[in-house]
N, CA, C and O atoms as a Maestro MAE file, in Angstrom:
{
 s_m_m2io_version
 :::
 2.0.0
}

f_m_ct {
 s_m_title
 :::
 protein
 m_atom[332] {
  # First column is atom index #
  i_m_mmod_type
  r_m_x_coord
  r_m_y_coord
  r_m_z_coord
  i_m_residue_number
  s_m_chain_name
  s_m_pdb_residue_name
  s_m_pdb_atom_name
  i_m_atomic_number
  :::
  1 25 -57.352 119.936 64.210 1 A "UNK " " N  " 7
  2 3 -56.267 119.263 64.899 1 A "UNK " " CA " 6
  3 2 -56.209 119.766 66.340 1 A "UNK " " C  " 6
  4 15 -56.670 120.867 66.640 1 A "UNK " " O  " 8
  5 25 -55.730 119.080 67.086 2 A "UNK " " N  " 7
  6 3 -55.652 119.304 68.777 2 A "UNK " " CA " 6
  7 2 -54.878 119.945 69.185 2 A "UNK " " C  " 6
  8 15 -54.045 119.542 68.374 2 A "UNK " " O  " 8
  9 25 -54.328 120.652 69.764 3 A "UNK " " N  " 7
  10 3 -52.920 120.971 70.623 3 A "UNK " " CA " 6
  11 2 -52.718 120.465 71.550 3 A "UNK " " C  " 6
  12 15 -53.736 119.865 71.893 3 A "UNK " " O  " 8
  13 25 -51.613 120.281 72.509 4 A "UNK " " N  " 7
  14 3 -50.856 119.288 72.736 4 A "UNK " " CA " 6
  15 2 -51.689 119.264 74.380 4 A "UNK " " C  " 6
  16 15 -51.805 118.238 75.050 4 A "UNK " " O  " 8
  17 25 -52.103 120.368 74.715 5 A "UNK " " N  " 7
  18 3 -52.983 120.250 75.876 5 A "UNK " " CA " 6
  19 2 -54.440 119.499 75.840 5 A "UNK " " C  " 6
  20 15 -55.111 119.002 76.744 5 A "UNK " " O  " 8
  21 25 -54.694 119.641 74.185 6 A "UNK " " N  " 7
  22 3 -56.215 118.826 74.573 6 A "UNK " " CA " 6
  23 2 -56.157 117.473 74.289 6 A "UNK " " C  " 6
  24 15 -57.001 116.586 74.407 6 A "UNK " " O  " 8
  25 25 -54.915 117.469 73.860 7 A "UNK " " N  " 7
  26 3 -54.673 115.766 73.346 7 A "UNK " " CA " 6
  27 2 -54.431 115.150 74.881 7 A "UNK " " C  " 6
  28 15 -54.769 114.029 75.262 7 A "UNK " " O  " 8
  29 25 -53.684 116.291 75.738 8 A "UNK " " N  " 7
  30 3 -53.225 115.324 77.032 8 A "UNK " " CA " 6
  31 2 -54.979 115.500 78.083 8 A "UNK " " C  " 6
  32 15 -55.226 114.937 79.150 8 A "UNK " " O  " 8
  33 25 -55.468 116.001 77.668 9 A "UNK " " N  " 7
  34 3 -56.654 116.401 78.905 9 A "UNK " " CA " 6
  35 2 -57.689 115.122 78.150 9 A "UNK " " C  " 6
  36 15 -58.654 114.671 78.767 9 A "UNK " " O  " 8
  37 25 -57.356 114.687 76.886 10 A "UNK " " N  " 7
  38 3 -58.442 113.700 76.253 10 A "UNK " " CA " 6
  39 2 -57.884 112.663 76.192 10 A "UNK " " C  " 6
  40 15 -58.621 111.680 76.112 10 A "UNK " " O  " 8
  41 25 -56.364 112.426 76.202 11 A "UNK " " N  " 7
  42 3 -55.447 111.163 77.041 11 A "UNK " " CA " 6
  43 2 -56.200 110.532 78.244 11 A "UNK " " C  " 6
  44 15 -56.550 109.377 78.489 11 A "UNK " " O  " 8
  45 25 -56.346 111.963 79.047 12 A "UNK " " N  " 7
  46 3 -56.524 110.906 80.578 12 A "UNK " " CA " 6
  47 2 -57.864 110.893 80.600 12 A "UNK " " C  " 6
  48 15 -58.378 110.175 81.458 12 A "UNK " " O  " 8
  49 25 -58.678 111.596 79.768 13 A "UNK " " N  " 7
  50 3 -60.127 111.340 79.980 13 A "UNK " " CA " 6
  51 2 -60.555 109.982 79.073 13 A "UNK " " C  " 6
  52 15 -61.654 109.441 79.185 13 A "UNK " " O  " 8
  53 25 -59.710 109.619 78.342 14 A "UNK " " N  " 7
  54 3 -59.849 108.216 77.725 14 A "UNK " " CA " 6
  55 2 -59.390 106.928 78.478 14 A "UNK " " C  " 6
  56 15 -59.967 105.844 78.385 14 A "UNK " " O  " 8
  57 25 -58.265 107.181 79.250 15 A "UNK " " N  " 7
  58 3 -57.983 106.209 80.694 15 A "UNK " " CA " 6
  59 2 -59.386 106.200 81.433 15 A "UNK " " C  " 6
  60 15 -59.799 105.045 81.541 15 A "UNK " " O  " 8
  61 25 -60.454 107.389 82.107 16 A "UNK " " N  " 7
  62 3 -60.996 106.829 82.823 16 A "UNK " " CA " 6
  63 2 -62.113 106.186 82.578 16 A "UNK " " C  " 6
  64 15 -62.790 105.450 83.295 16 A "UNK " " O  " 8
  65 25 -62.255 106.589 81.338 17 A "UNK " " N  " 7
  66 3 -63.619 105.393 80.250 17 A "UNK " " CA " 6
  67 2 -63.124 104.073 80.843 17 A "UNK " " C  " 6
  68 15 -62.034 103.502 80.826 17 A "UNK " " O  " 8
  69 25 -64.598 103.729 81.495 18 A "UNK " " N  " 7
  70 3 -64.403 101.919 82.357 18 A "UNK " " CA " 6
  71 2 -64.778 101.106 81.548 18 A "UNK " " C  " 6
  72 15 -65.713 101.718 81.031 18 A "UNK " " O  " 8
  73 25 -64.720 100.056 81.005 19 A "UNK " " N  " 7
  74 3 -65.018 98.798 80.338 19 A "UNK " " CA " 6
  75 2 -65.359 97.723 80.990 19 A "UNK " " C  " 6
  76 15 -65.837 96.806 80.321 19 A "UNK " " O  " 8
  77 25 -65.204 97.540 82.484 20 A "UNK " " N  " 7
  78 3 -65.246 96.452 83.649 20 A "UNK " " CA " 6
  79 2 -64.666 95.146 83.261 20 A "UNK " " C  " 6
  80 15 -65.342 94.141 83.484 20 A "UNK " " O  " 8
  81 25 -63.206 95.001 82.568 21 A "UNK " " N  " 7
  82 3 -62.669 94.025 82.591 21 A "UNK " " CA " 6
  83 2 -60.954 94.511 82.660 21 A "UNK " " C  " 6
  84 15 -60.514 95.657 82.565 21 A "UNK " " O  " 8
  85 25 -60.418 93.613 82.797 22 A "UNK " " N  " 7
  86 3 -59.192 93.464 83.124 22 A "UNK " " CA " 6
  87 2 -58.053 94.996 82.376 22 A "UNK " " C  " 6
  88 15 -56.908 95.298 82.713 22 A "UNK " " O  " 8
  89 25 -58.732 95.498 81.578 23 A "UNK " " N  " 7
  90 3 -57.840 96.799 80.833 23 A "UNK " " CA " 6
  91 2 -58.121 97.728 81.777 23 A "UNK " " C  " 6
  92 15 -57.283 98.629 81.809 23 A "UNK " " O  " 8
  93 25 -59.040 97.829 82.587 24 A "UNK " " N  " 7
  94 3 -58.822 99.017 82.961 24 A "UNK " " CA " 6
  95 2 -58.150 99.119 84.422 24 A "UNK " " C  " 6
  96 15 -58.391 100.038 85.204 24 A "UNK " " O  " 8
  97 25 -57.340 98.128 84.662 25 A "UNK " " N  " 7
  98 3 -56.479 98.131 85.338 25 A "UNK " " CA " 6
  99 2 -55.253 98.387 84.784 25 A "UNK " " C  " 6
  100 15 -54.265 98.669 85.462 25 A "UNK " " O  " 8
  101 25 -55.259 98.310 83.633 26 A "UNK " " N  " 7
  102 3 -54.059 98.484 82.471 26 A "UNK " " CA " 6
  103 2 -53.898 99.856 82.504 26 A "UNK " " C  " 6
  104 15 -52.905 100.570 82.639 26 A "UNK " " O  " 8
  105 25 -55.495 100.162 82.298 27 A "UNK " " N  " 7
  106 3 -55.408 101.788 81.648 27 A "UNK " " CA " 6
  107 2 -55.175 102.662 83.008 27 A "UNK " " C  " 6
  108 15 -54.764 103.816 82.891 27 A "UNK " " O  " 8
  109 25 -55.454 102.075 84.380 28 A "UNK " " N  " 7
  110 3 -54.887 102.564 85.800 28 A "UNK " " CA " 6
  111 2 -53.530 102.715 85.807 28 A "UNK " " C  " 6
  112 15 -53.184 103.886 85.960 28 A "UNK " " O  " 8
  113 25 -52.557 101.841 85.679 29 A "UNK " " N  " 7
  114 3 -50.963 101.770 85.116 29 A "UNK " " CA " 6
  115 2 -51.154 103.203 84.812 29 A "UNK " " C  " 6
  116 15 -51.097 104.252 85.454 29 A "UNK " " O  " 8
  117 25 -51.475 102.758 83.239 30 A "UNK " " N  " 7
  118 3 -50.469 103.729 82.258 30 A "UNK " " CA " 6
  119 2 -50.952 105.562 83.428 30 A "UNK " " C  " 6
  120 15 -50.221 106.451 83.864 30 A "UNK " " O  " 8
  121 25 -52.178 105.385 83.490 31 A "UNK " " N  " 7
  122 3 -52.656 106.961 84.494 31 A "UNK " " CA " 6
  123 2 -51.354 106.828 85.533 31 A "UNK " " C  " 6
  124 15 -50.618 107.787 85.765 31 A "UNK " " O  " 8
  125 25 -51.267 106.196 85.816 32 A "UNK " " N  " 7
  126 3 -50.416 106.207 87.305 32 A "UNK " " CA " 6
  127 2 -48.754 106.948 86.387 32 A "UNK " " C  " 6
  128 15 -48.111 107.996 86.441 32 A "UNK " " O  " 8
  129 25 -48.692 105.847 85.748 33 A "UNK " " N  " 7
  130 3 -47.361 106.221 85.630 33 A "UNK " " CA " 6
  131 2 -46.843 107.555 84.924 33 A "UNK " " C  " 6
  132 15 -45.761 108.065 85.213 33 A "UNK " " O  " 8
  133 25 -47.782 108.105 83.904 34 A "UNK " " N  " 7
  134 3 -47.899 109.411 83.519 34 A "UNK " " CA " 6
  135 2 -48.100 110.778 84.284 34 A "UNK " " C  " 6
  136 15 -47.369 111.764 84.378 34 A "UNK " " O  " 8
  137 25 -49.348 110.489 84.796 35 A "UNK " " N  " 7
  138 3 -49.793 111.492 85.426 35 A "UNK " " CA " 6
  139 2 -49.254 111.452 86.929 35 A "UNK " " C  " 6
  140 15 -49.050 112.568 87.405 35 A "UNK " " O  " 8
  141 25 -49.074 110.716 87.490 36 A "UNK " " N  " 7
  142 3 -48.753 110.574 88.998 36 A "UNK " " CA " 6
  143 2 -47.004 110.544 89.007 36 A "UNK " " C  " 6
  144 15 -46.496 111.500 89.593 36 A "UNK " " O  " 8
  145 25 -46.377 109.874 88.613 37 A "UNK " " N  " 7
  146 3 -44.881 109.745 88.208 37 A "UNK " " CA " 6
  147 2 -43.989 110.716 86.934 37 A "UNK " " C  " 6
  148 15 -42.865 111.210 86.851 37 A "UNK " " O  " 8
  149 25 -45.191 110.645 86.072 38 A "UNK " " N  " 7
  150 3 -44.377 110.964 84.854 38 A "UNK " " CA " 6
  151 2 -44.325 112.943 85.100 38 A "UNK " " C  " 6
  152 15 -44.709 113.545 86.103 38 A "UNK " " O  " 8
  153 25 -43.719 113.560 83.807 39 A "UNK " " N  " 7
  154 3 -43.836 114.961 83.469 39 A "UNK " " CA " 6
  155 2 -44.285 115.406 82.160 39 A "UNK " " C  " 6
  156 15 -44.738 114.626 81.323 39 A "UNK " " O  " 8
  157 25 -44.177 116.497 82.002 40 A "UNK " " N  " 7
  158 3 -44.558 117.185 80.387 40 A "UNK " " CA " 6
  159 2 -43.753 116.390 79.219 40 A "UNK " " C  " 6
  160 15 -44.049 116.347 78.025 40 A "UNK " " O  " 8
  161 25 -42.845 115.880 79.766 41 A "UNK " " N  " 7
  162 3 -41.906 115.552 78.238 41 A "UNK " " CA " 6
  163 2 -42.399 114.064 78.106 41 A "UNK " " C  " 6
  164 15 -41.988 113.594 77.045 41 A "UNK " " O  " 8
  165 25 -43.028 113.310 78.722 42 A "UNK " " N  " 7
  166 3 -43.635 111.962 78.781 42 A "UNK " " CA " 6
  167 2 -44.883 112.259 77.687 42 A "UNK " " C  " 6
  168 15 -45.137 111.124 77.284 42 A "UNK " " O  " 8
  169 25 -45.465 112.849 77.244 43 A "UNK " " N  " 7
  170 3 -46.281 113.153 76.406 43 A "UNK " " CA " 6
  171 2 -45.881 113.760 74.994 43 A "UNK " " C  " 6
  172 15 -46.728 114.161 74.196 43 A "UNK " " O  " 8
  173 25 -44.491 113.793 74.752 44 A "UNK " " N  " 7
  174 3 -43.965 113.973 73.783 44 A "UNK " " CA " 6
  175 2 -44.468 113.260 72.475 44 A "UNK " " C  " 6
  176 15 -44.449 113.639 71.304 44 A "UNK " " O  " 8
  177 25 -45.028 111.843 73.193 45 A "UNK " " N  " 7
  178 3 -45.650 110.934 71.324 45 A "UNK " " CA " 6
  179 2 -47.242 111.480 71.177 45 A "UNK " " C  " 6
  180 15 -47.990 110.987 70.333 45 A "UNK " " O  " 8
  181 25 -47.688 112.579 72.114 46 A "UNK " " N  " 7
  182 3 -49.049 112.802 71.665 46 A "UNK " " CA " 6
  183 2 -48.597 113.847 70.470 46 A "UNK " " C  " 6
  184 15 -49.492 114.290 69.752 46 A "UNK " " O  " 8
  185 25 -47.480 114.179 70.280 47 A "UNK " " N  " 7
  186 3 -47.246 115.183 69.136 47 A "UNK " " CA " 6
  187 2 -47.833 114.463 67.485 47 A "UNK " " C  " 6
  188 15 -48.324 114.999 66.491 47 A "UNK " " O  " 8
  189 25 -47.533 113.209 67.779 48 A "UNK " " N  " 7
  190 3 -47.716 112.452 66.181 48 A "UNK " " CA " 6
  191 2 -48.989 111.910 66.364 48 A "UNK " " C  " 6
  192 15 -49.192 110.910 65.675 48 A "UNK " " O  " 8
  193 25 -49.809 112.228 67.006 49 A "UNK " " N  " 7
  194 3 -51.553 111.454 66.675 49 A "UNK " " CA " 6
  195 2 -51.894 113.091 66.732 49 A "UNK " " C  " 6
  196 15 -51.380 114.070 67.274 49 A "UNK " " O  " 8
  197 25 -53.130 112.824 65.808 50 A "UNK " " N  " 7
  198 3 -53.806 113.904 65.587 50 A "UNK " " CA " 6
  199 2 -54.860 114.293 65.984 50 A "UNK " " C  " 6
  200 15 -55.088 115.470 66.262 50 A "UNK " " O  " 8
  201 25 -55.659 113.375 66.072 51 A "UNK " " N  " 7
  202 3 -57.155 112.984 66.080 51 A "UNK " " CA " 6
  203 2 -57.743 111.940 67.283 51 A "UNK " " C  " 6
  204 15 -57.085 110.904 67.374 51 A "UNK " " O  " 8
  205 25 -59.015 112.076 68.322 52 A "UNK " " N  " 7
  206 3 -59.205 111.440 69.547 52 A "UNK " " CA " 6
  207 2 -58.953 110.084 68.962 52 A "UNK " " C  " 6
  208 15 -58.384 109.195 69.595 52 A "UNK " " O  " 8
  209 25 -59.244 109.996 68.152 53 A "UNK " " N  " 7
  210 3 -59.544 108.327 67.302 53 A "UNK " " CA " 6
  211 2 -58.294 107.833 67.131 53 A "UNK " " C  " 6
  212 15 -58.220 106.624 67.351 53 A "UNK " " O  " 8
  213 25 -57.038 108.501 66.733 54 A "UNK " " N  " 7
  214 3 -55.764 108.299 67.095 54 A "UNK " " CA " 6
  215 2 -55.016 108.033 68.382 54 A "UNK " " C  " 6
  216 15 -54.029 107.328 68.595 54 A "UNK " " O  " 8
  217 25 -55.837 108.874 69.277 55 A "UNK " " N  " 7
  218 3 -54.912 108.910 70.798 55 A "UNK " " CA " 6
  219 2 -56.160 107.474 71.338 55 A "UNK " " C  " 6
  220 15 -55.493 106.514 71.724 55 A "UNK " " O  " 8
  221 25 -57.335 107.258 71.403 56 A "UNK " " N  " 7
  222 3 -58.155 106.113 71.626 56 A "UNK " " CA " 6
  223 2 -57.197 105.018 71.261 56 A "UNK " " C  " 6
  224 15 -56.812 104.274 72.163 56 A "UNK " " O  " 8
  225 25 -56.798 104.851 70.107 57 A "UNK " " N  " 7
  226 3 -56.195 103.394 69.421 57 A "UNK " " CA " 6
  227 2 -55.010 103.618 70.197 57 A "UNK " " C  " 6
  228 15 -54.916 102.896 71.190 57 A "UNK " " O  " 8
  229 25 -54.034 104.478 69.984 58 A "UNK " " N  " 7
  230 3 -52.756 104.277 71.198 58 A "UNK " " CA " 6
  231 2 -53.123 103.735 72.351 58 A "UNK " " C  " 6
  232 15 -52.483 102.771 72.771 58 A "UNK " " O  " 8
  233 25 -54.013 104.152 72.945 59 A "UNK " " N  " 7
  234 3 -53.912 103.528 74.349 59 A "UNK " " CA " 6
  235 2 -54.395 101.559 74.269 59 A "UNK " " C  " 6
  236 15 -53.829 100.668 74.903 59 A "UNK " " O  " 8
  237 25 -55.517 101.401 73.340 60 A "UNK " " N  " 7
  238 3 -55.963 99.980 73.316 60 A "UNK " " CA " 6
  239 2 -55.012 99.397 73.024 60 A "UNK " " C  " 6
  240 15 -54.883 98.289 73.545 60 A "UNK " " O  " 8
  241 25 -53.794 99.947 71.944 61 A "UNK " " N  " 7
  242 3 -52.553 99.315 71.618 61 A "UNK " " CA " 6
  243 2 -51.684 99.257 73.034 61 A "UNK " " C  " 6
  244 15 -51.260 98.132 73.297 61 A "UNK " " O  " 8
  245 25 -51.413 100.134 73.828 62 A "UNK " " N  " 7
  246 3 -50.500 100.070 74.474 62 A "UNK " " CA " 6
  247 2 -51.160 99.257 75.840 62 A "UNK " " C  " 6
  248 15 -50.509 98.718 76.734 62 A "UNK " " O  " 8
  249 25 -52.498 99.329 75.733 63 A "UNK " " N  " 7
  250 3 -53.513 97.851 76.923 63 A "UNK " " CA " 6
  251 2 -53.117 96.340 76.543 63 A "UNK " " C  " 6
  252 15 -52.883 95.332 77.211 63 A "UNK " " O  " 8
  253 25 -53.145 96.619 75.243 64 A "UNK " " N  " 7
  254 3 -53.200 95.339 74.773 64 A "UNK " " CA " 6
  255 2 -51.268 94.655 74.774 64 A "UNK " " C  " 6
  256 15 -50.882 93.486 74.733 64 A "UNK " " O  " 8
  257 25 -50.743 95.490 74.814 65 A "UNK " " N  " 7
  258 3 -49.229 95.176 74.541 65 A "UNK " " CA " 6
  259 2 -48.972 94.702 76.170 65 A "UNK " " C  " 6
  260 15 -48.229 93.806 76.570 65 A "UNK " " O  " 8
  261 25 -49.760 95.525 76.885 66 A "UNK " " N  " 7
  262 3 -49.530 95.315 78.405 66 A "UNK " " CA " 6
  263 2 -49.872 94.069 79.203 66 A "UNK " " C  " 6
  264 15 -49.234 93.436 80.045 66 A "UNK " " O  " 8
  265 25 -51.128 93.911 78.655 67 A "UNK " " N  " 7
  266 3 -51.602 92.109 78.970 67 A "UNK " " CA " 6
  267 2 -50.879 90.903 78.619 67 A "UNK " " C  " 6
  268 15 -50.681 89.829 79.187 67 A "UNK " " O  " 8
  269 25 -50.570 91.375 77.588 68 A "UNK " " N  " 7
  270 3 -49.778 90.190 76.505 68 A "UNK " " CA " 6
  271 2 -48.256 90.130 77.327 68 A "UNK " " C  " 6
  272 15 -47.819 89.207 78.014 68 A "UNK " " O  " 8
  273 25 -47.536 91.613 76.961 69 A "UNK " " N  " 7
  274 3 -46.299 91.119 77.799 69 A "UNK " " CA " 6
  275 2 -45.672 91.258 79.447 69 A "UNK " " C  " 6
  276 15 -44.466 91.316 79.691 69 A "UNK " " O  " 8
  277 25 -47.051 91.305 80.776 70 A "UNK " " N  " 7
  278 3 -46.837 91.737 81.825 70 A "UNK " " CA " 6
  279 2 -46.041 90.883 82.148 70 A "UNK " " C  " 6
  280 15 -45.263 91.305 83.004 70 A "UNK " " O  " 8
  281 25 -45.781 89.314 81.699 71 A "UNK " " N  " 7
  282 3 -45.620 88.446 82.498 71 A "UNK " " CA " 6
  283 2 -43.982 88.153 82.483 71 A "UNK " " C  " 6
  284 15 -43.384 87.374 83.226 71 A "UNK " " O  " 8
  285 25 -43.261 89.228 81.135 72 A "UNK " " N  " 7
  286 3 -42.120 89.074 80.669 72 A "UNK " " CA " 6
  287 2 -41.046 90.532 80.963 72 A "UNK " " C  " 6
  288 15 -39.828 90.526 80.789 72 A "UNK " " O  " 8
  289 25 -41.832 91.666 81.422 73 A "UNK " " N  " 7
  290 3 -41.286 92.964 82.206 73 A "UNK " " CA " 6
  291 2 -41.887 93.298 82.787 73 A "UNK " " C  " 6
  292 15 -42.832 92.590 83.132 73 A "UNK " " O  " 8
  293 25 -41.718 94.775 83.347 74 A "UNK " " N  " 7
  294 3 -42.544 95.163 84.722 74 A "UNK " " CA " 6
  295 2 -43.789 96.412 83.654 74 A "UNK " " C  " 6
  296 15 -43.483 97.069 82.659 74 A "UNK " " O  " 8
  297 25 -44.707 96.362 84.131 75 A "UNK " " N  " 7
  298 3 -45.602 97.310 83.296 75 A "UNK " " CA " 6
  299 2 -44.802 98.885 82.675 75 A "UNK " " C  " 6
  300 15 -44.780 99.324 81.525 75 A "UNK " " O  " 8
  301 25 -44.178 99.482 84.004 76 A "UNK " " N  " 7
  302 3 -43.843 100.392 83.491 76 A "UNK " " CA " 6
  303 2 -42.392 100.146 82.341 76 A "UNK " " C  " 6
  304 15 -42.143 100.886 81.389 76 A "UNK " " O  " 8
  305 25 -42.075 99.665 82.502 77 A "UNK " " N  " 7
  306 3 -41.266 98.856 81.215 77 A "UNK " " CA " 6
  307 2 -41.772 99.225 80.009 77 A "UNK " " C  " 6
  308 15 -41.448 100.012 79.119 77 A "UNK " " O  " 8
  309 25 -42.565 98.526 80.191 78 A "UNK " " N  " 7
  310 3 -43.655 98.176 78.924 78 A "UNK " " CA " 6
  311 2 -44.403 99.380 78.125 78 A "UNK " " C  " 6
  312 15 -44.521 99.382 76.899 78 A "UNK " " O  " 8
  313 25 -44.974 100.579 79.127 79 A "UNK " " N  " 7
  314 3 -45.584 101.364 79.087 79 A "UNK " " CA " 6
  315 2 -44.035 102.367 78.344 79 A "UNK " " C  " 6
  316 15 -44.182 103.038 77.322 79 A "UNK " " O  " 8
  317 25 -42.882 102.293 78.962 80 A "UNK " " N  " 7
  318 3 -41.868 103.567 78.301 80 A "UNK " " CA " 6
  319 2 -42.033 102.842 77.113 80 A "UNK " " C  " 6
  320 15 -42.548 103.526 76.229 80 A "UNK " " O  " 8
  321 25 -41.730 101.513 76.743 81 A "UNK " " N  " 7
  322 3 -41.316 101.009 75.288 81 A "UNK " " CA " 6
  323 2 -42.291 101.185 74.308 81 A "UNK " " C  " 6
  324 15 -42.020 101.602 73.182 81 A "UNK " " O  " 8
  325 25 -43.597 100.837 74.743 82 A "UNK " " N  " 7
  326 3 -44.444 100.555 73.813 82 A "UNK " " CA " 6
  327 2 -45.330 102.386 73.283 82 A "UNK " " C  " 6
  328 15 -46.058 102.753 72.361 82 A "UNK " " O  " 8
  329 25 -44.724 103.018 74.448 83 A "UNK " " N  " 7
  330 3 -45.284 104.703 73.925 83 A "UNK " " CA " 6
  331 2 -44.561 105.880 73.273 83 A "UNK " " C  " 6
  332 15 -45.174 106.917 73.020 83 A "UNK " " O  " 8
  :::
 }
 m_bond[331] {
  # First column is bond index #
  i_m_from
  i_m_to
  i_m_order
  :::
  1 1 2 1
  2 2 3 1
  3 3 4 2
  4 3 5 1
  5 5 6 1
  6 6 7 1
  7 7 8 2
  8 7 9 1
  9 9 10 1
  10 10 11 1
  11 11 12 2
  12 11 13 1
  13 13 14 1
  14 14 15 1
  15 15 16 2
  16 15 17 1
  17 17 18 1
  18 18 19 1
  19 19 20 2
  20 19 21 1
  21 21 22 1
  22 22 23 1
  23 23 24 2
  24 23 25 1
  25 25 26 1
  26 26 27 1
  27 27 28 2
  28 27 29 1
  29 29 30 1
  30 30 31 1
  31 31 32 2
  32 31 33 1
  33 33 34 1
  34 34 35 1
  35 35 36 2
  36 35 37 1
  37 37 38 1
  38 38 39 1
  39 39 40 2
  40 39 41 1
  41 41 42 1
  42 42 43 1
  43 43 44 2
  44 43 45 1
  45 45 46 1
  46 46 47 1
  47 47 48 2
  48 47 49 1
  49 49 50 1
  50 50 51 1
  51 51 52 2
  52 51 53 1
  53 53 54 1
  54 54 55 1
  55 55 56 2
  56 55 57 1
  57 57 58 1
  58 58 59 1
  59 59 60 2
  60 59 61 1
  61 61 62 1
  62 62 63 1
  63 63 64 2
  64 63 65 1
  65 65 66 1
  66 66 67 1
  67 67 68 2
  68 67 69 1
  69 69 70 1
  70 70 71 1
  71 71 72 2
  72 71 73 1
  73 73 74 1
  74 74 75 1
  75 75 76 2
  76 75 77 1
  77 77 78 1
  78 78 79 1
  79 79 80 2
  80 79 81 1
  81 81 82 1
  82 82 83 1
  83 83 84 2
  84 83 85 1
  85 85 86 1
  86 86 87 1
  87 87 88 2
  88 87 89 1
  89 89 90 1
  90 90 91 1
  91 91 92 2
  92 91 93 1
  93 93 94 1
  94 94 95 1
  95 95 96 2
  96 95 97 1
  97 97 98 1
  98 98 99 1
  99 99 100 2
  100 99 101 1
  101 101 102 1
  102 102 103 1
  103 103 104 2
  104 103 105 1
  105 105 106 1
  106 106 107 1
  107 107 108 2
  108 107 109 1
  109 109 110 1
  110 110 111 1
  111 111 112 2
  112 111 113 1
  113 113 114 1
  114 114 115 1
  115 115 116 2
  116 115 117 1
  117 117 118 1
  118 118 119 1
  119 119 120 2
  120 119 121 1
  121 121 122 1
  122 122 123 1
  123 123 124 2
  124 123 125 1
  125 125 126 1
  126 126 127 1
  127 127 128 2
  128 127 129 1
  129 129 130 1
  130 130 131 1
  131 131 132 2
  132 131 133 1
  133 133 134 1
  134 134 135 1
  135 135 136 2
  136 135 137 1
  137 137 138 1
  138 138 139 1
  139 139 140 2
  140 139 141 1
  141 141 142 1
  142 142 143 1
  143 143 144 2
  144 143 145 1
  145 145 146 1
  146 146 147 1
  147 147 148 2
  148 147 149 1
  149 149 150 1
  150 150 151 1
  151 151 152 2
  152 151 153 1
  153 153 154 1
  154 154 155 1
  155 155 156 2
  156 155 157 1
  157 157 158 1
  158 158 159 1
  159 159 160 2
  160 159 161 1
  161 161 162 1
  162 162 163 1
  163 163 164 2
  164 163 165 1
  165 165 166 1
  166 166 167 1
  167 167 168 2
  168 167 169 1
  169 169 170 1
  170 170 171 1
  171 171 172 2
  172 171 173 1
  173 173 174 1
  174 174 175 1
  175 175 176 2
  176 175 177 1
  177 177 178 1
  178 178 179 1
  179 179 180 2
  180 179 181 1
  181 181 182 1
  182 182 183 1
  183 183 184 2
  184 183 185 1
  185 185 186 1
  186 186 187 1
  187 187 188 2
  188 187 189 1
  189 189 190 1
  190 190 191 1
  191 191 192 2
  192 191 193 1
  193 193 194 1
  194 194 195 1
  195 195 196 2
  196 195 197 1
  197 197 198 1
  198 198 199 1
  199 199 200 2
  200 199 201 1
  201 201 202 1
  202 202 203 1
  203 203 204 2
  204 203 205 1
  205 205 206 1
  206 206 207 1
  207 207 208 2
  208 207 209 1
  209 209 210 1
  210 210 211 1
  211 211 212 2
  212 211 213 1
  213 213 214 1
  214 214 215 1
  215 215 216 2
  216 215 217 1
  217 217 218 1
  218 218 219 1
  219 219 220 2
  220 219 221 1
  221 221 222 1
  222 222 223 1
  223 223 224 2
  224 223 225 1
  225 225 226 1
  226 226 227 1
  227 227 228 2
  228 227 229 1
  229 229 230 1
  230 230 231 1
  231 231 232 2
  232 231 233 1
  233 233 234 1
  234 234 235 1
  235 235 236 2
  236 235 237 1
  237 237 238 1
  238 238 239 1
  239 239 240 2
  240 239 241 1
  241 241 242 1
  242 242 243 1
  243 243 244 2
  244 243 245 1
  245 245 246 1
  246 246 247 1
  247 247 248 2
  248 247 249 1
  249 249 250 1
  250 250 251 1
  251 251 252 2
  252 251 253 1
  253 253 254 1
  254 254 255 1
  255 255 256 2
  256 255 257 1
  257 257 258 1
  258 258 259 1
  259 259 260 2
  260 259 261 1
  261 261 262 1
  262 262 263 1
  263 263 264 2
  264 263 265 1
  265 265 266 1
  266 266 267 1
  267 267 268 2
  268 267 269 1
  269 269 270 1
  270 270 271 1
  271 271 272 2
  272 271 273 1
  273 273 274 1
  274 274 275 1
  275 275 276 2
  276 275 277 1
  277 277 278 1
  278 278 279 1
  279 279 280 2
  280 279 281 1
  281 281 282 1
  282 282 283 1
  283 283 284 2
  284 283 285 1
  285 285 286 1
  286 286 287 1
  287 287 288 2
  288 287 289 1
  289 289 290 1
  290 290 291 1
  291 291 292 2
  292 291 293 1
  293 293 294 1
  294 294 295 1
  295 295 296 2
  296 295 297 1
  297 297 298 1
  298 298 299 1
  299 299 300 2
  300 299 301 1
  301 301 302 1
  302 302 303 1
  303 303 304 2
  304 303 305 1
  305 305 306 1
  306 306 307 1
  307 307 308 2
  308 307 309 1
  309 309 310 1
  310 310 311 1
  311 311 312 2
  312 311 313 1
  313 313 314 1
  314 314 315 1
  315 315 316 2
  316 315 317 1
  317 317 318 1
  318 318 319 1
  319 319 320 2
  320 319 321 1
  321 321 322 1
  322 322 323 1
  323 323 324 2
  324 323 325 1
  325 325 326 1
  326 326 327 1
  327 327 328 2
  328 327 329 1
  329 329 330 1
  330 330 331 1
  331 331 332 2
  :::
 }
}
């Protein structure tokens, strides 16, 4: 199992994995708003994933929630609700 530092150091190293389509402008967001805006207690839901394969699927979930509903709140909206 991870501790809460390698879950966040394998958080943002999973944001900068490129795909060259439209998510990884998504996955720019969520970096921005965490790491650039956010603090330590913003990482509070890496407590309940365990495993990279866990914190990987959070983020495609929270890409995918982001595309779908940009057009109905503002990303960072989206990004507090959906994490």
């Amino acid at each position: 199992m991870l501790d809460i530092k390698n879950k966040i150091s394998y958080f943002k190293e999973y944001l900068s994995v490129k795909n060259n389509n439209y998510g990884d402008e998504m996955k720019a967001e969520i970096y921005f708003n965490l790491f650039e805006l956010g603090n330590e207690s913003d990482f509070m839901f890496l407590e309940k994933l365990n495993t990279k394969k866990e914190i990987e699927y959070k983020i495609e979930i929270l890409v995918s929630k982001m595309i779908l509903h940009e057009h109905e709140d503002s990303l960072n909206n989206i990004i507090v609700n959906y994490i």
